[in-house]
C-alpha positions, 0 to 999 in steps of 0.5 A: 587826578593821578598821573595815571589817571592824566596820562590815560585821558591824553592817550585815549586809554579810558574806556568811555562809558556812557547811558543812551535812552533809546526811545520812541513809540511802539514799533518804530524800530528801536530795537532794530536800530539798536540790533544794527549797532551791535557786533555782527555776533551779538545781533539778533536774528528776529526781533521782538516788540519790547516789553518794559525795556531792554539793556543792550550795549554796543561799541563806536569810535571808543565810546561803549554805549549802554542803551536802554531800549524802552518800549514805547507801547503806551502802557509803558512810557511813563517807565521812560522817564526813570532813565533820564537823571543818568542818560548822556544822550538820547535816540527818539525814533519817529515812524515816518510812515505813520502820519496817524500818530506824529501828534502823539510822537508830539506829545511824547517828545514834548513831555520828555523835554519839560521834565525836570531831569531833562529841562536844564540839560544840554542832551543831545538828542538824535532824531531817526527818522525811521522807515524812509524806504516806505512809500509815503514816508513824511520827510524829515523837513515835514518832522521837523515841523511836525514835531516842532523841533525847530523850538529846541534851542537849548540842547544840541539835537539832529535828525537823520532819515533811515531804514534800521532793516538794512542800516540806510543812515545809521552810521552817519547818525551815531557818528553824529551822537557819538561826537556831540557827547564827546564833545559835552561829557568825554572831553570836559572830564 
């Protein structure tokens, strides 16, 4: 590393660049939270189910995220998995209104977690529990059971109740990704 290189590092001079998927089942707001993320002029104004995936960036704290919106329509998931070699960070979105499907939001999260792209990383891994503002919402205490989260012991995870229409949530919870890959690949460098 040159002295350039050394004294860009120390005064933060950078630019940190890092991958995030972003996934979870169709219509659990992923596209929302990202839209959230965004600068006020780069937002959109009506959002649309994903087909296939989407790249997006957004800014936080100097860290310029690249996220792979994916669609989390079942004829699309197994796309999913060709993000994970170069992601840094992942966003699964749980519904928490949708009791129906928290076993298949299950299944999906287990998949994710014994693939071997994923396995042998300390990823962390931000959970939103997303439309709280509805009426019999699960919450997060019954996420975390339902979807076994308390097994993961080998990769930093979090999980944060929110309401991605009107942002309810959201700063704390990508503060809380933010640091932790600061934390696991910014700073080692």
């Amino acid at each position: 590393m040159g002295l350039f290189d050394r004294l860009a590092n120390i005064f933060g001079l950078r630019k940190k660049e890092v991958n995030v998927l972003v996934v979870g089942l169709n219509n659990s707001g992923k596209s929302t939270v990202i839209n959230h993320f965004k600068r006020e002029e780069e937002r959109c104004i009506d959002i649309v189910p994903t087909v296939g995936f989407n790249v997006e960036k957004f800014a936080f704290k100097n860290v310029h995220f690249t996220a792979f919106d994916m669609s989390g329509h079942d004829r699309y998931r197994s796309l999913w998995e060709h993000c994970y070699k170069d992601c840094q960070g992942i966003i699964f979105l749980i519904d928490s209104s949708d009791k129906l499907r928290l076993v298949v939001a299950k299944e999906e999260l287990d998949m994710l977690l014994q693939h071997p792209d994923i396995i042998g990383r300390k990823i962390p891994i931000l959970f939103l529990a997303n439309k709280m503002d509805l009426l019999d919402s699960l919450t997060t205490v019954k996420l975390v059971a339902g979807l076994g989260l308390e097994r993961i012991l080998d990769k930093p995870w979090h999980i944060r109740a929110t309401n991605a229409v009107n942002g309810e949530g959201l700063q704390p919870a990508i503060e809380w990704l933010t640091d932790q890959i600061r934390d696991i690949y910014i700073n080692k460098r």
